[in-house]
Wavefront OBJ file of the C-alpha trace (Angstrom):
o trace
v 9.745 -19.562 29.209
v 11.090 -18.502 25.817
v 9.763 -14.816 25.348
v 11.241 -13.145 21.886
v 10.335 -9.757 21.215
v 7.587 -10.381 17.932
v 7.243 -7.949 15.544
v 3.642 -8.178 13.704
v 3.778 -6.719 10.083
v 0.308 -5.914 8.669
v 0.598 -5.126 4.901
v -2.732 -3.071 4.173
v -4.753 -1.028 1.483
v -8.033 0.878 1.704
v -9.291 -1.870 4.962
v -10.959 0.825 6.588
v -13.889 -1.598 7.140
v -11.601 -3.852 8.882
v -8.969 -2.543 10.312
v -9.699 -1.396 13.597
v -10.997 -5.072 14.457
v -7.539 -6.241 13.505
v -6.035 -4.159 15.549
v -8.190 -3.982 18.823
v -7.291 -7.777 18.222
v -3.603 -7.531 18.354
v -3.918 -5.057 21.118
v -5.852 -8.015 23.186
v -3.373 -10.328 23.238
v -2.430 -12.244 26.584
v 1.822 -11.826 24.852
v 3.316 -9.428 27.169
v 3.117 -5.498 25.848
v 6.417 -4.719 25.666
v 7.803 -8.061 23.998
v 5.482 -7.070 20.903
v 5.528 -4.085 18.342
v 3.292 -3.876 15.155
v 4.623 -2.349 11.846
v 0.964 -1.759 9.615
v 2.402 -0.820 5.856
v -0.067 1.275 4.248
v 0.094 0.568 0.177
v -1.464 3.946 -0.463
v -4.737 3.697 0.709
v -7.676 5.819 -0.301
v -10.289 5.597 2.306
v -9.794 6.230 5.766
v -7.560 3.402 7.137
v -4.288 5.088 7.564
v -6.779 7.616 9.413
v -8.298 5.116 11.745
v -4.288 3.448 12.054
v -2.760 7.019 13.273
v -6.072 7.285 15.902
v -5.462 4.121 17.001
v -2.230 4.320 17.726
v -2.138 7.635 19.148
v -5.081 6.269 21.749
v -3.880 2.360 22.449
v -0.564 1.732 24.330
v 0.338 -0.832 21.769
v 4.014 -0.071 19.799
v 2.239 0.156 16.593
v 4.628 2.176 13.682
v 2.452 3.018 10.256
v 4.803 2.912 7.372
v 4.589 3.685 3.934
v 4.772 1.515 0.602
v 5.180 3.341 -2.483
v 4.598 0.395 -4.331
v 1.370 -0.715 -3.198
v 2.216 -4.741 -3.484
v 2.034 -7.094 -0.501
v 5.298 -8.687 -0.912
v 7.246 -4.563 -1.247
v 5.242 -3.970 1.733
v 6.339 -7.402 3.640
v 10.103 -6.670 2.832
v 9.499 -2.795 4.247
v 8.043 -4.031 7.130
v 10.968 -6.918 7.625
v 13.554 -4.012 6.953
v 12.400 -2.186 10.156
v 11.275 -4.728 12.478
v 13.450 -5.362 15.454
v 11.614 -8.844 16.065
v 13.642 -12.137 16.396
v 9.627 -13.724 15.165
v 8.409 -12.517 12.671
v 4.355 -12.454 12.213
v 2.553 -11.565 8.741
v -1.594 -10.731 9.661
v -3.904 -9.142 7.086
v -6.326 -6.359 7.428
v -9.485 -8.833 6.582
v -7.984 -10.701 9.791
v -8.842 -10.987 13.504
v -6.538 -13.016 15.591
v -7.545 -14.568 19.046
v -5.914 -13.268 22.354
v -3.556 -16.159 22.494
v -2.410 -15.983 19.090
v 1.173 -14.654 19.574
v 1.709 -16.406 22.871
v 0.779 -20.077 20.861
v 2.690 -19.280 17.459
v 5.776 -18.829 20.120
v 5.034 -21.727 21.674
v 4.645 -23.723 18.951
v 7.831 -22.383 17.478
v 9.622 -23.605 20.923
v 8.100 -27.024 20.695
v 8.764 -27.807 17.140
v 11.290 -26.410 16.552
v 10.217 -25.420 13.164
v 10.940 -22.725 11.058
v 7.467 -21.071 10.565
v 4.015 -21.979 12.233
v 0.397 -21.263 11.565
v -2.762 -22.132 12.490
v -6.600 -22.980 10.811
v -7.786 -19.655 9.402
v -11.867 -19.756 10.295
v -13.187 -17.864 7.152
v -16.578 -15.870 7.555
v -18.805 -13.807 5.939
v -20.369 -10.060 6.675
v -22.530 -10.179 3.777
v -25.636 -13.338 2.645
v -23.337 -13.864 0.070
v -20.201 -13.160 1.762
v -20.992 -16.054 4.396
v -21.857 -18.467 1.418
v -18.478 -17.706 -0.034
v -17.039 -18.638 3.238
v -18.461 -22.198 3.422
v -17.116 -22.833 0.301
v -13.414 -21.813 1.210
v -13.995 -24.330 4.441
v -14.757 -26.919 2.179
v -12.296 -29.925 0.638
v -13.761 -29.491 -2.545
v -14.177 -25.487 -2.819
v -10.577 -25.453 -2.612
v -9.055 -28.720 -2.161
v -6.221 -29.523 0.166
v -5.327 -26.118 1.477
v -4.744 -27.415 5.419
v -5.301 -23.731 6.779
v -8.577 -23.584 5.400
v -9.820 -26.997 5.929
v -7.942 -28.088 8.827
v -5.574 -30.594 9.830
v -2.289 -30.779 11.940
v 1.587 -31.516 11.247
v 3.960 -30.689 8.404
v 2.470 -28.439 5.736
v 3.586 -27.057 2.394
v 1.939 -23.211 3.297
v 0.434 -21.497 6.085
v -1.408 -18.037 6.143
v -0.394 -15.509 8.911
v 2.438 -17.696 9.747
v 5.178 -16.827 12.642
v 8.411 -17.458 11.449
v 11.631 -17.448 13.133
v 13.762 -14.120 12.301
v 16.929 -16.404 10.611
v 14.664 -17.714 7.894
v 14.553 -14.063 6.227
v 18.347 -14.082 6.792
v 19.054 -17.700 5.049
v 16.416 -17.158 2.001
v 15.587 -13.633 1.708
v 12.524 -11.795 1.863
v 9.310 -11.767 -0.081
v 9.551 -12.176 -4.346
v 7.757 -8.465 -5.335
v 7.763 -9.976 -9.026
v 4.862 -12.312 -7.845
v 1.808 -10.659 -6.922
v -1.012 -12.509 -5.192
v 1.784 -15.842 -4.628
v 4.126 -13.886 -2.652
v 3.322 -16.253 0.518
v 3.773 -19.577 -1.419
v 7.114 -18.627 -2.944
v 8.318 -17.673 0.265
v 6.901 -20.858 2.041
v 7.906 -23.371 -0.880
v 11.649 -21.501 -1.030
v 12.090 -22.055 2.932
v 11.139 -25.789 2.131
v 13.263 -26.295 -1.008
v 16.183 -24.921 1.755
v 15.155 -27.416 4.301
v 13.014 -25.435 6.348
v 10.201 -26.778 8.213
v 6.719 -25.416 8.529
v 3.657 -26.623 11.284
v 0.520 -25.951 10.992
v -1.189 -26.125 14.976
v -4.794 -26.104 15.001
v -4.435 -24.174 18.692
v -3.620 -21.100 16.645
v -7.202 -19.809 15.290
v -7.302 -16.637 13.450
v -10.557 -15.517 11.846
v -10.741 -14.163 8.241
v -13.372 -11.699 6.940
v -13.925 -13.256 2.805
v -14.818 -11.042 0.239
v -19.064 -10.396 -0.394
v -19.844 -10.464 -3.786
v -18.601 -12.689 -6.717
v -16.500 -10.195 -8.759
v -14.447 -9.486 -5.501
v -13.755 -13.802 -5.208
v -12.978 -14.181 -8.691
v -10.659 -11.146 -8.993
v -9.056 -12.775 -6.039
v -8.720 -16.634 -7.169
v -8.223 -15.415 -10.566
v -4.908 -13.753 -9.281
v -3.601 -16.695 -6.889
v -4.184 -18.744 -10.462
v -2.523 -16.726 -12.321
v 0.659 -16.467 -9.834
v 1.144 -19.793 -9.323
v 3.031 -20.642 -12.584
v 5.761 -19.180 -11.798
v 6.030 -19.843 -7.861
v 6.145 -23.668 -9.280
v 8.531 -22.960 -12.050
v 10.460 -21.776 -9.155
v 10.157 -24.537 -7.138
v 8.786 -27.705 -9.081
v 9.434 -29.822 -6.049
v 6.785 -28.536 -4.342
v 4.379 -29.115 -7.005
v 1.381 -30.888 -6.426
v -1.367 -32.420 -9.060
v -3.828 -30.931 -6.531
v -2.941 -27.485 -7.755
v -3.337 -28.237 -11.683
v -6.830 -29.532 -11.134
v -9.059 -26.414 -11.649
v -6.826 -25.605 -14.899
v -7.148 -29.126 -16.515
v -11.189 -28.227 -15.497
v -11.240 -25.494 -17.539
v -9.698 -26.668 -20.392
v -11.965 -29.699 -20.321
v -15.008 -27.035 -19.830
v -13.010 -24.954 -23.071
v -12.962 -28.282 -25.184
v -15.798 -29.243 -24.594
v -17.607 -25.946 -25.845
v -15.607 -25.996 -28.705
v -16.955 -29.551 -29.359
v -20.800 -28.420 -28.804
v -20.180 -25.851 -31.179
v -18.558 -28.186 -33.584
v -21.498 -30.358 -33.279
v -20.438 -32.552 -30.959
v -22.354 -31.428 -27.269
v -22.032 -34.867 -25.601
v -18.429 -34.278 -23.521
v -20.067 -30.632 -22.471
v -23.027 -32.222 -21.330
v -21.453 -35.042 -19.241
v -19.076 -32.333 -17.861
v -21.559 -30.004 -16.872
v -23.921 -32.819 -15.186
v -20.609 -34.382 -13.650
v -19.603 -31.045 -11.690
v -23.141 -29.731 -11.287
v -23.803 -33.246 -9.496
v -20.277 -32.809 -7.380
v -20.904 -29.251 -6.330
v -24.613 -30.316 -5.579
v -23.704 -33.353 -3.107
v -20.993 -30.805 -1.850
v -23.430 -27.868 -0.819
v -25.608 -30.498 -0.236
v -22.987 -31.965 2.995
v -22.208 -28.367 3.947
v -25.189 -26.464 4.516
v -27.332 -28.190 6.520
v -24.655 -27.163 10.042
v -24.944 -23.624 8.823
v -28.628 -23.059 7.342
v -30.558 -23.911 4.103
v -30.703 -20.595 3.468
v -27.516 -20.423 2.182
v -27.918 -23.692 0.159
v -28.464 -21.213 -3.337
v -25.255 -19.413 -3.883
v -22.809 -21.931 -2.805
v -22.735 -23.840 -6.030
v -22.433 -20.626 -7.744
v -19.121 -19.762 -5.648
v -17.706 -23.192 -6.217
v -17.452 -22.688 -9.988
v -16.525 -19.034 -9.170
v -13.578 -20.610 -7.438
v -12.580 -23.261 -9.582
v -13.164 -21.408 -12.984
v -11.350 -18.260 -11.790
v -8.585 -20.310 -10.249
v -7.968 -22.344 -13.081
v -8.674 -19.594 -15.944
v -5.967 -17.782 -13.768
v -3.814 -20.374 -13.702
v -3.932 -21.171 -17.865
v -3.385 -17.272 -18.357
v -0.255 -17.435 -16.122
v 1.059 -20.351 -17.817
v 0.861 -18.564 -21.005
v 2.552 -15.457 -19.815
v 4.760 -17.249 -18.370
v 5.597 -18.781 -21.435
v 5.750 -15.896 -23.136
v 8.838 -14.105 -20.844
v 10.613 -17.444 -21.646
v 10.385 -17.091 -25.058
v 11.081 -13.358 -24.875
v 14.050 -14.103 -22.756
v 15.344 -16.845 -25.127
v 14.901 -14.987 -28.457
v 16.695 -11.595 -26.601
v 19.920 -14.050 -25.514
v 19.995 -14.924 -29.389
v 20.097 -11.560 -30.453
v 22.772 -10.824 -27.701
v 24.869 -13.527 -28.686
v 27.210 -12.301 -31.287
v 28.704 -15.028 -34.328
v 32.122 -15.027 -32.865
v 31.008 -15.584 -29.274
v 28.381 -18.234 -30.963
v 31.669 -19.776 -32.843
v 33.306 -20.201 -29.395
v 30.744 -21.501 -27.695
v 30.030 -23.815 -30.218
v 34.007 -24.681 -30.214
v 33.923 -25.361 -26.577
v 31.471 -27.520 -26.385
l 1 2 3 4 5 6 7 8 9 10 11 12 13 14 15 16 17 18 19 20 21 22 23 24 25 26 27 28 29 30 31 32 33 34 35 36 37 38 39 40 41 42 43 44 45 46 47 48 49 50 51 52 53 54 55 56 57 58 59 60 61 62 63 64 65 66 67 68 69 70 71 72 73 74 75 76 77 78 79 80 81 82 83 84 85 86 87 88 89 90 91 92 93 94 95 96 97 98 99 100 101 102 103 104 105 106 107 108 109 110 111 112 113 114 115 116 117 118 119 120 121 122 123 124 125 126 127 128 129 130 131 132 133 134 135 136 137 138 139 140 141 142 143 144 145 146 147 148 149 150 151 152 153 154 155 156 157 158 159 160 161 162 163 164 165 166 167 168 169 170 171 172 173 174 175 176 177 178 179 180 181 182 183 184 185 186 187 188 189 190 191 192 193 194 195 196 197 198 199 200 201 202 203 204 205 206 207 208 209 210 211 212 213 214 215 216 217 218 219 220 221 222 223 224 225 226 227 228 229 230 231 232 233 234 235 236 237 238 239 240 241 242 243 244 245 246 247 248 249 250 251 252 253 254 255 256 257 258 259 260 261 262 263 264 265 266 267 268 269 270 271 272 273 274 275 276 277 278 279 280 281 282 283 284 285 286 287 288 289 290 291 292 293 294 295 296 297 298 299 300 301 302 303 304 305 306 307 308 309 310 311 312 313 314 315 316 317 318 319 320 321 322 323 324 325 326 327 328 329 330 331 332 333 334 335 336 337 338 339 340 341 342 343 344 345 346 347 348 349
């Protein structure tokens, strides 16, 4: 049986809440010891987890390495970690993660089977908090965040995958993780293997769990930044765009129209729009909760919008930046261009 030596990298900062369940997780895996190391790449934490890292890997007999990123970003600490790791798979967990004990040994497998390029599995999302667990329904539902297959579930070919194993090769064929696009880092990476030909699985056999965040300015910081990066990841790669992913935008600006209108006079397109998604996040909760408990019927709603709003306010402000650096760019290569180079140009054309 195929056996690579898998290096884990575990980009981290300030999880000292979380950490050591990630780790006693990874250190409980039925993957041979020795045909596994784990690089953790501390962004400069300030709470105890590089602390509770160094204990733990002075105590376990796991080859665990803590490493340093200056530059506190996931994506500068991915490409650290991928700089030092002597793995032929490469694994990306997260500090809010706990992975099950057959976690390595079925990404491998599933890399042997398929033959594809990366592999993940159906992140389970929970909550430590009332609100935290509410939060978590909602990511595990279709319409809290639409067609994201890790989160909702589903098997075959997939577009993105969270703590996905990929084979060592695809870092040397595409490179490593963009550090220019904070909070999309995985998507570019995932949507540049595909726009190379790349393959990537998703296998429902390999469960991970995922700790959310508790309270509602944590969620939208969060959504509002995958919004705001994903601009630009699809300006990178347009084929991979989907009209899935402009939906919570085109809400918004309905939702900013529409207030414009009420002040203008004119409340009847608020009013429909409010009833229409009130009604759909209702009937929503309304399918979810009952598996999980009524008493966490009252927030849900709440962190739908919280999802959707922050998502898609994200998303217009990233559009506009992004807009902006073209612009920028454009007017600079003017300046740039000198009248005789212009004159050539223009004669060559």
């Amino acid at each position: 049986m195929w056996q690579p030596f898998v290096s884990i990298l575990l980009p981290v900062r300030n999880e000292e809440r979380y950490i050591e369940r990630c780790l006693y997780s990874i250190a409980a895996q039925d993957y041979p010891r020795n045909r596994f190391e784990v690089l953790v790449i501390d962004g400069q934490s300030t709470d105890a987890t590089k602390l509770i890292v160094s204990r733990f890997a002075a105590e376990s007999t796991v080859d665990l390495r803590l490493l340093q990123n200056a530059r506190y970003r996931t994506a500068a600490g991915m490409n650290i970690g991928l700089a030092k790791a002597r793995g032929d798979v490469i694994v990306r967990i997260d500090g809010h993660a706990a992975v099950a004990s057959d976690f390595l040994s079925r990404s491998v497998e599933a890399l042997e089977q398929t033959r594809a390029d990366c592999v993940g599995g159906v992140i389970e999302s929970e909550g430590d908090t009332y609100f935290g667990r509410a939060v978590a329904l909602a990511m595990s539902s279709r319409f809290g965040v639409g067609g994201a297959s890790f989160r909702v579930g589903g098997e075959g070919p997939a577009d993105t995958v969270a703590f996905g194993a990929y084979r060592r090769e695809v870092f040397d064929r595409i490179g490593g993780f963009a550090e220019d696009v904070d909070k999309g880092e995985d998507d570019e990476l995932n949507y540049r293997l595909l726009d190379h030909g790349g393959t990537i699985m998703l296998v429902p056999g390999i469960r991970a769990t995922y700790t959310v965040r508790g309270d509602l300015r944590s969620v939208w910081r969060q959504y509002f930044g995958y919004g705001r990066a994903k601009p630009e990841v699809l300006r990178r790669h347009p084929a991979q765009a989907r009209p899935r992913q402009l939906v919570p935008a085109a809400f918004v600006a309905a939702l900013a129209g529409s207030i414009i209108g009420a002040i203008l006079g004119r409340s009847v397109a608020l009013k429909v729009l409010v009833v229409v998604y009130t009604f759909g996040a209702t009937i929503a909760s309304l399918v979810l909760v009952p598996r999980h408990g009524w008493r966490h019927l009252p927030p849900v709603p709440v962190v739908f919008a919280c999802l959707h709003v922050a998502y898609g306010l994200g998303f217009i402000t990233g559009c506009v930046g992004l807009s902006g650096r073209i612009l920028t760019r454009t007017a600079r290569g003017r300046v740039r261009l000198s009248p005789d180079a212009a004159d050539k140009r223009a004669g060559g054309a």
